[in-house]
C-alpha positions as CSV (number, residue, x, y, z in Angstrom):
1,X,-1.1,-87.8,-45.2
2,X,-3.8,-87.4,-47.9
3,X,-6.4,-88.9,-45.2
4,X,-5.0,-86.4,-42.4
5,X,-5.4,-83.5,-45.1
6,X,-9.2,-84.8,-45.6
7,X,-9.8,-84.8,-42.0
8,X,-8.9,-81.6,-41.4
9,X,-10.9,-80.8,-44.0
10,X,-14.2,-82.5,-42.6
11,X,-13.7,-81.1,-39.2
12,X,-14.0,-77.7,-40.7
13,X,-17.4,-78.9,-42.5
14,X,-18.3,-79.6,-39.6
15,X,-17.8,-76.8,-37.8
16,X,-19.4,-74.6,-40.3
17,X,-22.4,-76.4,-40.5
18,X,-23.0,-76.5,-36.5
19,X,-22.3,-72.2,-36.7
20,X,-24.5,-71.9,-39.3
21,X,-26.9,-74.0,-39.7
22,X,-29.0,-74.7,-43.2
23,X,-31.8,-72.6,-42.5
24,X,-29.4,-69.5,-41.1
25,X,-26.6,-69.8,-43.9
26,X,-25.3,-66.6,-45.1
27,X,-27.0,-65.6,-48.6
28,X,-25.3,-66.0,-51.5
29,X,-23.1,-63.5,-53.2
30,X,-21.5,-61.8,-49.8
31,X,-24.7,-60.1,-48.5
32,X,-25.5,-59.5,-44.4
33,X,-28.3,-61.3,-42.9
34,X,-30.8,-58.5,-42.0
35,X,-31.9,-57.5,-38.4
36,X,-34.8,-60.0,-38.9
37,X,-32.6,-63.0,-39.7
38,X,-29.9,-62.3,-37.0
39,X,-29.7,-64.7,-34.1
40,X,-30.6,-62.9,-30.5
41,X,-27.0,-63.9,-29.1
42,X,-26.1,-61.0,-32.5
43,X,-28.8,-58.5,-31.7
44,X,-27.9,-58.8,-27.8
45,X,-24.1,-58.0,-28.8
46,X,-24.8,-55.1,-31.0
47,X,-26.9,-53.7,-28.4
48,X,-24.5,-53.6,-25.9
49,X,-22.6,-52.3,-28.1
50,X,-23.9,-49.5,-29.3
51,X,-24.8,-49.5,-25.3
52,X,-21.1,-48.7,-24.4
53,X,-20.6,-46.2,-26.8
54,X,-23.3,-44.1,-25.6
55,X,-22.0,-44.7,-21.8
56,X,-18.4,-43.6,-23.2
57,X,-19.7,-40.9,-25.1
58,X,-21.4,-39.1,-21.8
59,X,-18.2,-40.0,-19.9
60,X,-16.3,-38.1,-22.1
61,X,-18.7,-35.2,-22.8
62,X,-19.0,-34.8,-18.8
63,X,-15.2,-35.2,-18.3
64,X,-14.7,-32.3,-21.0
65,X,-18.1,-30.2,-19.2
66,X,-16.5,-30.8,-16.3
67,X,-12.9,-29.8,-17.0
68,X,-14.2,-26.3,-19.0
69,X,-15.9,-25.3,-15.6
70,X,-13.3,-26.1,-13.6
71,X,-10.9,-24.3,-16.0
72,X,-13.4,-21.2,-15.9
73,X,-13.5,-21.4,-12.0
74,X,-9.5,-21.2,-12.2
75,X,-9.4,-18.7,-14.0
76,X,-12.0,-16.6,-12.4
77,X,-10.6,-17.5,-8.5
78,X,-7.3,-16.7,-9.9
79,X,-8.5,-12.5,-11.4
80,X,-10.4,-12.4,-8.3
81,X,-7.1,-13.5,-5.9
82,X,-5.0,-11.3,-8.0
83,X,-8.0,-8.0,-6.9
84,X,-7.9,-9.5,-3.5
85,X,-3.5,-9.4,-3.7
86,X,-4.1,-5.7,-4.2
87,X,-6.1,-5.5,-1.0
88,X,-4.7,-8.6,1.4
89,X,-3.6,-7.1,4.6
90,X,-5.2,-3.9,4.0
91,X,-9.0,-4.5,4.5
92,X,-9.4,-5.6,8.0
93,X,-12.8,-7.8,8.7
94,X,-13.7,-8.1,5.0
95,X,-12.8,-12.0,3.2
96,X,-11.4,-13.1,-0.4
97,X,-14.9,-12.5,-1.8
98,X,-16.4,-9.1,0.1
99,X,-14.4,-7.0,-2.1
100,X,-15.0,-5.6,-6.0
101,X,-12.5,-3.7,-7.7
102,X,-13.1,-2.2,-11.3
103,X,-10.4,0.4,-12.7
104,X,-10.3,2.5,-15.5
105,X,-6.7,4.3,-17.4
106,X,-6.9,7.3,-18.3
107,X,-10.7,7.6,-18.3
108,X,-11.2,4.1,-19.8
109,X,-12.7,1.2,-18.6
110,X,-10.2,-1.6,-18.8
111,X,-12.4,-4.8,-18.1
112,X,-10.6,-7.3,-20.4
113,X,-7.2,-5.6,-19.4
114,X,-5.0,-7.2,-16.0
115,X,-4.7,-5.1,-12.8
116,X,-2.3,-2.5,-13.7
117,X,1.3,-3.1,-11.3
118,X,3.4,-0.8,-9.7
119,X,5.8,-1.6,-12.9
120,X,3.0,-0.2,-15.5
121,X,4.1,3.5,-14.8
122,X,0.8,4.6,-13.9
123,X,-0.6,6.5,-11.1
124,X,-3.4,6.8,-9.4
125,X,-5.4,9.8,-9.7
126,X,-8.3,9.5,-7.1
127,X,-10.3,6.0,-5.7
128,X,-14.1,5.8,-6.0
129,X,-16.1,3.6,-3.5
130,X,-19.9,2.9,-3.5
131,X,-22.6,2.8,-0.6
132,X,-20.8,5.3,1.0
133,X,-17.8,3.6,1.5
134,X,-14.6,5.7,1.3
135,X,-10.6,4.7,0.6
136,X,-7.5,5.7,-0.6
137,X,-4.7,4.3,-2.6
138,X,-1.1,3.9,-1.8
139,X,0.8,3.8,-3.9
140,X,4.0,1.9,-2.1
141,X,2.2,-0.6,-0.9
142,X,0.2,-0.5,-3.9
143,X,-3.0,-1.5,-2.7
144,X,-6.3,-0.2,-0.7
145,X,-5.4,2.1,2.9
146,X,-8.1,3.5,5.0
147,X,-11.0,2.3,4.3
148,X,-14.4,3.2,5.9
149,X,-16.7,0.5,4.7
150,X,-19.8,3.0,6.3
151,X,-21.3,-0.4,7.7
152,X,-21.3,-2.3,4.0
153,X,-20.7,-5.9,4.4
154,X,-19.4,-5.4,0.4
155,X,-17.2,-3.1,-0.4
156,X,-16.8,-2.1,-4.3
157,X,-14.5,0.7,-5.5
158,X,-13.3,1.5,-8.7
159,X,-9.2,2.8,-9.1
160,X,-8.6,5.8,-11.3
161,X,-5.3,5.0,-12.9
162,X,-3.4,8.2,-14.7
163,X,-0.7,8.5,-16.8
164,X,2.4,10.0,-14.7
165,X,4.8,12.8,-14.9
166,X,7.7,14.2,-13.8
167,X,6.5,16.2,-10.8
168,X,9.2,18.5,-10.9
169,X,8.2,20.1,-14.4
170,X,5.1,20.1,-13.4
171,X,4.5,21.2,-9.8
172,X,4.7,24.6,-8.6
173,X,6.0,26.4,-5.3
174,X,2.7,26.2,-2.4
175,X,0.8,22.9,-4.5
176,X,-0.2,20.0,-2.0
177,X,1.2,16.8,-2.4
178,X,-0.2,13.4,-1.2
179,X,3.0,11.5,0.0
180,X,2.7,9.3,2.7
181,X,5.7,8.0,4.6
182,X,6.2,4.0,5.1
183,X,6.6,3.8,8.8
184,X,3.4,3.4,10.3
185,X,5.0,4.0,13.6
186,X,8.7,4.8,15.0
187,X,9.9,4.9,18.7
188,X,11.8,8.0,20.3
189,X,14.9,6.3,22.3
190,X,15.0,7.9,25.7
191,X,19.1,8.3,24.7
192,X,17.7,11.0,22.4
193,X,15.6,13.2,24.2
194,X,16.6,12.6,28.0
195,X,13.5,11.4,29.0
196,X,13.8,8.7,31.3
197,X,10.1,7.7,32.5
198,X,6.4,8.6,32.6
199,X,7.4,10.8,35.6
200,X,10.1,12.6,34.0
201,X,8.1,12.5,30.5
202,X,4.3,12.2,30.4
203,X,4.3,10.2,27.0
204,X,6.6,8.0,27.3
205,X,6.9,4.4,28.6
206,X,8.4,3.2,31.6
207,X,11.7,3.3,29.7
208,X,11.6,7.2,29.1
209,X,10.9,5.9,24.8
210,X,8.1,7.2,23.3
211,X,6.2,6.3,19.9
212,X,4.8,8.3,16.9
213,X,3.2,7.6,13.8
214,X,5.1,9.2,10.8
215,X,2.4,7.5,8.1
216,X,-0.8,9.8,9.3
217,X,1.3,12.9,8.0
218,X,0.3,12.8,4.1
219,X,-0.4,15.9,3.2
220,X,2.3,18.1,2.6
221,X,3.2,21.5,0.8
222,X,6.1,22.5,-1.8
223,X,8.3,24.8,-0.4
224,X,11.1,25.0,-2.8
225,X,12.3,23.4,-6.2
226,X,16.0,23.0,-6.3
227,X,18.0,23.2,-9.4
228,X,19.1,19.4,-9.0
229,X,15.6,18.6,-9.4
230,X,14.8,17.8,-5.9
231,X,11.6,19.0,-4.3
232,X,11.9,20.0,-0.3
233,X,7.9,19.7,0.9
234,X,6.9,20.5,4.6
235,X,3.8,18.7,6.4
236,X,0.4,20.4,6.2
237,X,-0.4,18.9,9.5
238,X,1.0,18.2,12.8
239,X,2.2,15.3,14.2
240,X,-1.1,13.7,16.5
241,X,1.5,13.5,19.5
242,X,3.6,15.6,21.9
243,X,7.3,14.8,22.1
244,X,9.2,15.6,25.0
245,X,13.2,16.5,25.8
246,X,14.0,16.5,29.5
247,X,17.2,18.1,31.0
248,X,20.4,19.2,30.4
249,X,21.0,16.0,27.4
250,X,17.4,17.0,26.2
251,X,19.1,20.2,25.2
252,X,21.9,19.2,24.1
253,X,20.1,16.3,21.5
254,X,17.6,19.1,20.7
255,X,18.1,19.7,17.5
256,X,19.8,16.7,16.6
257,X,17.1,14.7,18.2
258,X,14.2,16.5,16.1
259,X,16.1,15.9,13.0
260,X,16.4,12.0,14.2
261,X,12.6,12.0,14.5
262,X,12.0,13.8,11.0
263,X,14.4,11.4,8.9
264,X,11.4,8.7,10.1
265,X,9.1,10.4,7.9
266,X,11.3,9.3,4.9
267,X,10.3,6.4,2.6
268,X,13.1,4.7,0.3
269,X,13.1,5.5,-3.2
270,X,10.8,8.6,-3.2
271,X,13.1,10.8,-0.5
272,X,16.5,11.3,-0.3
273,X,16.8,13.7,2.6
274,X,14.9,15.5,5.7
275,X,15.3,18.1,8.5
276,X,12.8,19.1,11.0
277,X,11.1,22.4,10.6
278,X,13.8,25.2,11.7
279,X,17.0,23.3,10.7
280,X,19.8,25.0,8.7
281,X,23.1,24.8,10.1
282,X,23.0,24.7,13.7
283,X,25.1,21.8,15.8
284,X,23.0,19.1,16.0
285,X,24.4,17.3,18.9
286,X,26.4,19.5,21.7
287,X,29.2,18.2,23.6
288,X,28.7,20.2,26.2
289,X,26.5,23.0,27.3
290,X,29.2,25.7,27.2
291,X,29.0,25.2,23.3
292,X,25.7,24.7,22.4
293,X,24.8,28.3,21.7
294,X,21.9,30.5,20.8
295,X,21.3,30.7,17.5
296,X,18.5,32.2,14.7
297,X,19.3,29.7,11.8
298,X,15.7,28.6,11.8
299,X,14.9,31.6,9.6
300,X,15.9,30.0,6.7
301,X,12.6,27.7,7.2
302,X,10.7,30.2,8.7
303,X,10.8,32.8,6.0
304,X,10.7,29.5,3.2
305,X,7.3,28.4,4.1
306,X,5.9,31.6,4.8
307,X,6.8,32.6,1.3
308,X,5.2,29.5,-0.1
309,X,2.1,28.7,2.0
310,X,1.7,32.2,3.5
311,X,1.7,31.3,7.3
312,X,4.2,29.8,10.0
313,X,0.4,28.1,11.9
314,X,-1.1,25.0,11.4
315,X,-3.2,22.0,13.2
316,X,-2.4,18.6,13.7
317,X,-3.7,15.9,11.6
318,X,-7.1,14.9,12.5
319,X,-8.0,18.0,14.7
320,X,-9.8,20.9,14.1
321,X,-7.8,23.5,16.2
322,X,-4.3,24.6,15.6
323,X,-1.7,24.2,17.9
324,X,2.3,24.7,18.6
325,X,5.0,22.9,17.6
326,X,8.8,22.9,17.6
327,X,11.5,24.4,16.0
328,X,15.1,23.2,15.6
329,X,16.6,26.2,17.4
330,X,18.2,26.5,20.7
331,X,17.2,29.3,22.5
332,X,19.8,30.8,25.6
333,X,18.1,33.9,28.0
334,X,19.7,36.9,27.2
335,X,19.6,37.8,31.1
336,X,21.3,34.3,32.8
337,X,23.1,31.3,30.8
338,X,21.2,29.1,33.1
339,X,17.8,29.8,31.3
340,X,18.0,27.7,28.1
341,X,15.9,25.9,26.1
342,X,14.4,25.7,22.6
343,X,12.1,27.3,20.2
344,X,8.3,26.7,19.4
345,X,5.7,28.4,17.3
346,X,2.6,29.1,18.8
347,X,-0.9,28.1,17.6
348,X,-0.9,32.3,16.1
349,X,2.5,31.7,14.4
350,X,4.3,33.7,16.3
351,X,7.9,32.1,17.0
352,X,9.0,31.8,21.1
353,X,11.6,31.8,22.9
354,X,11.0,28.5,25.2
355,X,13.4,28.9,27.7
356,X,11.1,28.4,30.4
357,X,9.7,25.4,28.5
358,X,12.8,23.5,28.5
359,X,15.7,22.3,30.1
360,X,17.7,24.0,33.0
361,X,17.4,26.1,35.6
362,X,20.1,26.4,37.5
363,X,20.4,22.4,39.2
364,X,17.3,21.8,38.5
365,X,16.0,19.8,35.1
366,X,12.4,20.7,33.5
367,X,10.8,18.9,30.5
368,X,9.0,20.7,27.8
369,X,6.5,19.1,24.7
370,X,5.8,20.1,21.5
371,X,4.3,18.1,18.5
372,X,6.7,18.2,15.5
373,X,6.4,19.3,11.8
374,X,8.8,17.3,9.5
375,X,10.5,18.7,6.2
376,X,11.4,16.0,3.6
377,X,12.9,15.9,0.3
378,X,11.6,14.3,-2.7
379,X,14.5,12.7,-5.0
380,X,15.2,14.3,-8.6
381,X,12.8,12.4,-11.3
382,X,10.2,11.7,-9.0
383,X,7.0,10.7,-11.1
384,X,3.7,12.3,-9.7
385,X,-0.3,12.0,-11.4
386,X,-3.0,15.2,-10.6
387,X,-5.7,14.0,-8.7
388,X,-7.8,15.0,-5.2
389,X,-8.1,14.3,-1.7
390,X,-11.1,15.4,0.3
391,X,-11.9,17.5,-2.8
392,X,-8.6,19.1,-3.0
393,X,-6.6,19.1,-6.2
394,X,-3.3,17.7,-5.5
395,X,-0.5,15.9,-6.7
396,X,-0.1,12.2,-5.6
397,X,3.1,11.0,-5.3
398,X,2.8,7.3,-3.6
């Protein structure tokens, strides 16, 4: 055992002495052998080492650089897509990154603040472009609508956001108002107006329908304030289309068909009602033509907006020139029960008796065209902001 124990003991002698040999022995009292007195196999490690740590060391600093820019990036691709959001759909022929929006509320510019939303209770009070370029806001969709880019391949506007108020303690009989209805178009059923083809009805399709645009109406005027706290507001402009009635079932549709075609120019959660111009309490639809008479309920609308605007005339949008437009009135000659047809106003205002632009004559079935002039209703509580349009103060509803 004892000789085992010594052996043991020997071997580790030895061991020592071939690691370190007599003229490399570690000095006395528990010092380090200097750089000097290191073997190379030593140096070589501690090079490498201090090697690695300098390869880590950039890994990790580029890992980190790289992470904060790609972080950054995020973050700036995600405030530009959430500009872009606003616009998407809107802008036709311009990409994610041809497009700069800045906004300001209430006068201020906001540039660490996010995009306002539809939820923020603020309105828009008027949108300025650069370079020319020229848009406006809407408000529903809540986002960018006709823009001109005036040949810009950039386009960068800058949105006017306004506190908003209740419009009806705040509007007044004969102000404009920017509304602009959600259908950007709406087809006339031939079951409405009679028309059955282009022959019978120059507008229409092959199927006697025909199409108008209830969006490009977005000017409008207040005509009265009801005690609910609805606002009744009647277009500035005309519709950019004819509409036709043929025949003994345009007749009989007339009025009900007009008032069909004015409820299109309604939008959900702003209106909560419409009539065509002329409509008070006439039979909409006829059952026959022995009882749809005469009648002169259309001067509940007629003497309305001349009280508030003045004047029975007006243009349609986009033209220069005024021109006529129907009434919801049934008109019978006084002379033969065979002459029938309905009322227009004339491009002077003056209110006609169209029976000769209508429907029957004796057997024989005539069509007559008019554009139309919608009256909608804006729902009690309605929030508005003052603003302009084409350098006309107004007050902007969507």
């Amino acid at each position: 055992m004892c000789y085992y124990v010594n052996n043991r003991r020997e071997d580790r002698n030895e061991k020592s002495n071939k690691t370190n040999p007599p003229n490399q022995q570690k000095p006395s009292g528990g010092g380090t052998l200097s750089k000097k007195d290191q073997p190379d196999g030593l140096k070589k490690f501690k090079k490498n080492e201090n090697q690695k740590k300098i390869v880590i060391g950039a890994i990790i600093g580029l890992i980190l650089l790289v992470g904060g820019i790609t972080l950054y990036r995020t973050f700036a691709l995600y405030e530009e897509k959430k500009e872009f959001n606003v616009l998407r759909g809107r802008v036709p022929n311009f990409g994610e990154y041809d497009i700069k929006l800045a906004f300001t509320i209430n006068g201020e510019t906001r540039k660490e603040a996010a995009f306002p939303t539809k939820e923020d209770g603020y309105g828009v009070e008027s949108v300025e472009c650069k370079n020319g370029v020229t848009a406006d806001w809407n408000s529903s969709f809540w986002g960018l609508v006709n823009i001109n880019s005036n040949s810009n391949l950039r386009i960068e506007c800058t949105i006017n956001f306004k506190d908003t108020v209740i419009l009806y303690d705040n509007v007044n009989v004969g102000d404009y108002i920017s509304y602009t209805p959600t259908r950007t178009s709406y087809t006339i059923l031939a079951a409405q107006t009679g028309c059955t083809n282009t022959s019978t009805c120059t507008a229409a399709d092959s199927f006697g329908n025909q199409t108008i645009h209830p969006s490009e109406l977005n000017i409008w005027r207040v005509i009265r304030k009801n005690t609910n706290g609805t606002i009744e507001i009647v277009s500035e402009y005309l519709s950019s289309t004819v509409v036709y009635f043929y025949g003994g079932i345009g007749y009989t549709n007339f009025v009900g068909g007009l008032n069909t075609i004015a409820s299109s120019y309604e939008t959900e959660g702003i209106t909560s009602g419409s009539r065509h111009m002329g409509y008070s309490s006439q039979i909409e639809y006829c059952t026959s033509l022995t009882n749809c008479l005469d009648d002169t309920a259309y001067v509940y609308d007629t003497d309305l907006v001349t009280s508030a605007i003045g004047f029975l005339e007006a243009m349609p949008i986009n033209m220069t020139t005024k021109a006529s437009y129907w009434v919801a009135s049934r008109y019978i000659y006084s002379g033969d029960s065979n002459y029938r047809g309905g009322r227009f106003i004339g491009n002077d205002g003056e209110i006609i008796k169209a029976f000769y632009d209508l429907v029957i004559i004796g057997n024989n079935d005539f069509a007559g065209n008019q554009r139309v002039r919608p009256i909608v209703t804006l729902k009690s509580g309605i929030n508005g902001v003052k603003g302009t349009y084409n350098d006309r103060n107004l007050w902007i509803v969507n």
